[in-house]
BAFI-3210 file (N, C-alpha, C; in Angstrom, 3 decimals, decimal comma, padded with zeros to 6 digits):
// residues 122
n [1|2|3|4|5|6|7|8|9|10|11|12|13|14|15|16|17|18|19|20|21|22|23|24|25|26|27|28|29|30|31|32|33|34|35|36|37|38|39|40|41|42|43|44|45|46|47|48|49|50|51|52|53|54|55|56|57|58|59|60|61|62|63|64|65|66|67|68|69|70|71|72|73|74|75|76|77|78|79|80|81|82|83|84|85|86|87|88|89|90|91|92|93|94|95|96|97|98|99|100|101|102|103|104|105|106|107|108|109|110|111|112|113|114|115|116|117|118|119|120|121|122]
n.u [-009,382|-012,277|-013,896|-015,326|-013,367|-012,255|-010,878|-010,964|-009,185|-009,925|-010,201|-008,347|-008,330|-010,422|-009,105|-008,279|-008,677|-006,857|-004,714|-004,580|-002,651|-001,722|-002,842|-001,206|-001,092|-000,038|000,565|-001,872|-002,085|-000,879|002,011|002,186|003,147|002,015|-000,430|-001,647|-001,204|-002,497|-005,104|-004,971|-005,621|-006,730|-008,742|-007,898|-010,241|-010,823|-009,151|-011,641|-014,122|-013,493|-013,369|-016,087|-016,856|-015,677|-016,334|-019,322|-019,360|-018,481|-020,541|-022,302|-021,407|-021,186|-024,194|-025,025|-023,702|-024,655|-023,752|-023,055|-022,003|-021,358|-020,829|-017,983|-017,193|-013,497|-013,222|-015,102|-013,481|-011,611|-012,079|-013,361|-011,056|-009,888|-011,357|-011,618|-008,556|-008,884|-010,649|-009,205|-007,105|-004,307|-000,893|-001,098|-003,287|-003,217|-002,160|-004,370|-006,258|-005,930|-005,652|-008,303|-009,109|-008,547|-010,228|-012,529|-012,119|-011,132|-014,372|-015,522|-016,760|-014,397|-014,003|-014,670|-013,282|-011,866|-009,577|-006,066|-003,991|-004,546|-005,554|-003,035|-001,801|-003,072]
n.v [021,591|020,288|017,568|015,439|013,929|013,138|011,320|010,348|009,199|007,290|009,432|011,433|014,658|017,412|018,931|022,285|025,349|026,354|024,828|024,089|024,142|026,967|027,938|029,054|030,789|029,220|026,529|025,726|025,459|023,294|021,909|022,416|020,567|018,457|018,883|018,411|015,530|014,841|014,964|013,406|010,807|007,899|004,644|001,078|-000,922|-003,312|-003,435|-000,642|-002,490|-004,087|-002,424|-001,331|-003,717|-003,711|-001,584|-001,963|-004,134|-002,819|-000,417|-002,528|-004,023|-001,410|-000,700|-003,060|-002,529|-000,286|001,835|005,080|005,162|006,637|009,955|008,710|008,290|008,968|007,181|005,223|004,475|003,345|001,463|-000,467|-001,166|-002,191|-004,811|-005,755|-006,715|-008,511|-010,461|-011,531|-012,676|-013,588|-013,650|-011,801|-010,122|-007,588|-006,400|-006,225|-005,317|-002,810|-002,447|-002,276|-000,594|002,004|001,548|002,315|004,588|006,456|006,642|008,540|011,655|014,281|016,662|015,279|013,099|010,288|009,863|009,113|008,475|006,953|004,804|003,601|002,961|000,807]
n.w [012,348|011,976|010,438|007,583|007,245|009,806|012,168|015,267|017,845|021,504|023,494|022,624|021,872|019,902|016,984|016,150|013,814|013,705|013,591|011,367|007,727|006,093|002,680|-000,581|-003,516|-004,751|-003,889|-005,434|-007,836|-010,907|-013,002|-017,041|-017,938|-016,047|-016,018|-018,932|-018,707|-016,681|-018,252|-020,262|-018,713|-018,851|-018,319|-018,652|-020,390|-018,771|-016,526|-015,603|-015,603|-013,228|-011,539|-011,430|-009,931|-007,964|-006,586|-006,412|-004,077|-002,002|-001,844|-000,960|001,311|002,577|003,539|004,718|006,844|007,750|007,002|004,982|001,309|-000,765|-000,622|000,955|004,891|006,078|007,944|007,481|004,887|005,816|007,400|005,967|004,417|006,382|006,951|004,366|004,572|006,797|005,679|003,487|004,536|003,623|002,060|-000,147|000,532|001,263|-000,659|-002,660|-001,277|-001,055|-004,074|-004,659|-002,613|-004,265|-006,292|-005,373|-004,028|-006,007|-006,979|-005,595|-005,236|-006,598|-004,542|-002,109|-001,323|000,537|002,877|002,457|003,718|006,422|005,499|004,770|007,148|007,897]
ca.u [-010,735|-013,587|-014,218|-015,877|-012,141|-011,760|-010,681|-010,854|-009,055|-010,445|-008,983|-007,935|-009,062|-010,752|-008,337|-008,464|-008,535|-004,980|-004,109|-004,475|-001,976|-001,744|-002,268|-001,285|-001,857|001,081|-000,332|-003,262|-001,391|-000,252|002,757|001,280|002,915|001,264|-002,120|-001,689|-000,636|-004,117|-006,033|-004,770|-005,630|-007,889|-008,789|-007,999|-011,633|-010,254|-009,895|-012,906|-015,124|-012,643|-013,481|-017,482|-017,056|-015,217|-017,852|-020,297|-019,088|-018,044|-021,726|-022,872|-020,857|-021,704|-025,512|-025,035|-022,832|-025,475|-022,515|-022,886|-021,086|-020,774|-019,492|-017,746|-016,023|-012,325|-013,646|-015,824|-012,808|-010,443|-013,046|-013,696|-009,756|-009,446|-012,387|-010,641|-007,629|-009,159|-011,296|-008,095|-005,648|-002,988|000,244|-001,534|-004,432|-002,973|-002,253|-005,596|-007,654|-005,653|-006,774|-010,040|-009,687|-008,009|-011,363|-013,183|-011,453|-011,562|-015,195|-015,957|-016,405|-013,300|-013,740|-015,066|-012,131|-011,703|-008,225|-005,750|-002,634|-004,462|-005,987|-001,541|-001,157|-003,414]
ca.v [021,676|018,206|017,325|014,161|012,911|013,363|010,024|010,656|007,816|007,425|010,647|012,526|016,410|018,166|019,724|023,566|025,787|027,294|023,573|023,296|024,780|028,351|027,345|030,275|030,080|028,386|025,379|024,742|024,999|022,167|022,577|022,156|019,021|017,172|019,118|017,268|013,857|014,625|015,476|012,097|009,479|006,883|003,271|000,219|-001,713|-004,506|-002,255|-000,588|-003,761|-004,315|-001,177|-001,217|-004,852|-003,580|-000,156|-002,943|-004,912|-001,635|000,051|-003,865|-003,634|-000,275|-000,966|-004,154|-001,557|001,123|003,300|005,846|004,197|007,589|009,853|007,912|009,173|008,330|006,029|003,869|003,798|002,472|000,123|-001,166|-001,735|-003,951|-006,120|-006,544|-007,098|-009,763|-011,596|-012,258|-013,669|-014,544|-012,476|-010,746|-009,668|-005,919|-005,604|-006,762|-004,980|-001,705|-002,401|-002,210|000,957|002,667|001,832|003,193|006,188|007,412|006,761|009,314|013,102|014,789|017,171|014,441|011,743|010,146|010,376|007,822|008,636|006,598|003,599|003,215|002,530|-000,519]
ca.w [011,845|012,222|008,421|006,944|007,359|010,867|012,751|016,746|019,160|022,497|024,629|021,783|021,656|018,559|016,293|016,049|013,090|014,034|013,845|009,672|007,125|005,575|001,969|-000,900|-004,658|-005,307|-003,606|-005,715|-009,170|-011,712|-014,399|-018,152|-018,774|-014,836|-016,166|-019,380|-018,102|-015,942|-019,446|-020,637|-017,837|-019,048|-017,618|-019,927|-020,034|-017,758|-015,041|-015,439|-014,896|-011,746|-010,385|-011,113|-009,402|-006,243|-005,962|-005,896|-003,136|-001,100|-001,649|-000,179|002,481|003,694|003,364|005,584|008,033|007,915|006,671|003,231|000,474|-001,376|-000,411|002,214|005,332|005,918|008,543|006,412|004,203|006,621|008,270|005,087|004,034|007,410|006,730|003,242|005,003|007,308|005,029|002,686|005,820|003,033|002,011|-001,149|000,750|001,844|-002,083|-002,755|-000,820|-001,459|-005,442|-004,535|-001,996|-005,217|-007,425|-004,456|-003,630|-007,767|-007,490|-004,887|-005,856|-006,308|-002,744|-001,408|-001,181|001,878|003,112|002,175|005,277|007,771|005,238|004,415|008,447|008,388]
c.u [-011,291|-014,125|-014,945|-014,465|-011,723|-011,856|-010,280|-010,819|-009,302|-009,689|-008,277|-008,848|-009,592|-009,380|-008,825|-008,227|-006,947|-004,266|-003,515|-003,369|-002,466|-001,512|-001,848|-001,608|-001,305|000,896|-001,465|-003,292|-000,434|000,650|001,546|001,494|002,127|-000,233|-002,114|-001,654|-002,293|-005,068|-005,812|-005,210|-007,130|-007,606|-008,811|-009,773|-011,661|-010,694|-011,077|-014,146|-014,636|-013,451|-015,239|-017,401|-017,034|-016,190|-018,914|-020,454|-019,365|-019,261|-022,561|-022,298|-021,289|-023,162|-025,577|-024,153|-023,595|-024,532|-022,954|-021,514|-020,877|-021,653|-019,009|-016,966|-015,031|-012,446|-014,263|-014,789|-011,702|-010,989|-013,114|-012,472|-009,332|-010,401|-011,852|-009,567|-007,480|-009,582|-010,220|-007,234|-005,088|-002,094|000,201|-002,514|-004,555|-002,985|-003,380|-006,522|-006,939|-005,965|-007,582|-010,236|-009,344|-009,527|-012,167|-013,224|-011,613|-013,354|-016,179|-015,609|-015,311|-012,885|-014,352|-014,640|-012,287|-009,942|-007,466|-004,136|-002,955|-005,028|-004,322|-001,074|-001,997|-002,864]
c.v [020,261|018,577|015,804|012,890|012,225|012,062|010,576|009,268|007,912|008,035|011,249|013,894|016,559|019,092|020,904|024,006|026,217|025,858|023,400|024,554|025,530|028,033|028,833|029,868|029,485|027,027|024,670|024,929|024,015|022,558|022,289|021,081|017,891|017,945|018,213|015,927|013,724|014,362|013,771|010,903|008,462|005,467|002,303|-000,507|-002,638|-003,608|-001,551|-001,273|-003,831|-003,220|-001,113|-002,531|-004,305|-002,542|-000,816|-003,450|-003,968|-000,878|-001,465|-003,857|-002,453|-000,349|-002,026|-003,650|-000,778|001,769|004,060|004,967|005,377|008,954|009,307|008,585|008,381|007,089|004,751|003,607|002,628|001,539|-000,895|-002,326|-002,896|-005,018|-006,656|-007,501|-008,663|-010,855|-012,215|-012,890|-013,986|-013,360|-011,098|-010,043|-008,243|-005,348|-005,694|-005,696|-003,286|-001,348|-002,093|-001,111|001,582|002,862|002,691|004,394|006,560|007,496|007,777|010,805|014,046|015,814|016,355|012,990|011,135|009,860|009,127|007,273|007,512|005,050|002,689|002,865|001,223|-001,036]
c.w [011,682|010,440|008,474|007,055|008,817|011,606|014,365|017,177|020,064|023,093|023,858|021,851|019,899|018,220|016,452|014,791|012,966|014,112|011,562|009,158|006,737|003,852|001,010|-002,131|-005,331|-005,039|-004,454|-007,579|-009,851|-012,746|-015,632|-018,176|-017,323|-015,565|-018,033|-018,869|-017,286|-017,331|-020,080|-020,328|-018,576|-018,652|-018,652|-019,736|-019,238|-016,495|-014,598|-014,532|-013,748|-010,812|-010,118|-009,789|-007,798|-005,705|-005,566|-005,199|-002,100|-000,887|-000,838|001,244|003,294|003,635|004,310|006,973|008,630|008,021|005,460|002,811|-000,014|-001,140|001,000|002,950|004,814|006,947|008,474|005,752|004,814|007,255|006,875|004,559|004,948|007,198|005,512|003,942|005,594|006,705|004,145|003,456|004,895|002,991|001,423|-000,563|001,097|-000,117|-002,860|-002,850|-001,208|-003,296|-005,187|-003,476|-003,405|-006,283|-006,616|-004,010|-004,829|-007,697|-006,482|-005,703|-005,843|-005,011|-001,832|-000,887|-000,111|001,627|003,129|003,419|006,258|006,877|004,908|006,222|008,394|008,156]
res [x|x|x|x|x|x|x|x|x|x|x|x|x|x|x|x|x|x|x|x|x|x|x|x|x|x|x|x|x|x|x|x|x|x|x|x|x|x|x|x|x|x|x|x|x|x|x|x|x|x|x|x|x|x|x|x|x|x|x|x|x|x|x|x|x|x|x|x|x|x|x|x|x|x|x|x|x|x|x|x|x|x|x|x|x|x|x|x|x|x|x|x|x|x|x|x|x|x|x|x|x|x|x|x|x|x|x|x|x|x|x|x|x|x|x|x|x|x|x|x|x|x]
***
């Protein structure tokens, strides 16, 4: 199935429906104590600011791309993570710029993520 996620390489086919998993309702349930531990999560104020900072950059960026900043595909996200990538050229710059997909990715609508499988191959 073609989604908002969908990354096509040159000479690849469209996926098919009979291509995605069979999910059931066991799939889309949490124990009590991971749905606590969810009920819990909060950002220290440090981070916070971090994260408005990097949404800021990342909505600049896609505006100077002519891409949507939110919600973003998975293609803007992963375009975005290599331009991180590049502009840092040092050793830290993969752990870097993956901070700053992390503020990015929380600040998209929860069915509206972009997919994080193919921004972990850059």
């Amino acid at each position: 199935m073609v989604d908002r996620h969908t990354i096509l390489h040159p000479g690849q086919g469209l996926p098919t429906e009979s291509d995605q998993p069979r999910y059931t309702e066991r799939d889309l349930y949490v124990s009590e104590q991971t749905a606590e531990r969810l009920g819990n999560q909060s950002a220290p104020r440090n981070a916070s600011a971090n994260y408005l900072s990097q949404r800021d950059k990342f909505a600049a960026w896609c505006a100077d791309a002519g891409r949507v900043a939110r919600p973003c595909t998975t293609a803007t996200y992963v375009e975005y993570l290599a331009y991180l990538i590049e502009l840092g050229r040092s050793p830290n710059a993969v752990n870097a710029a993956m901070s700053a997909m992390s503020a990015i990715r929380t600040w998209m609508p929860e069915d509206l993520k972009p997919g994080t499988r193919q921004a972990r191959a850059c």
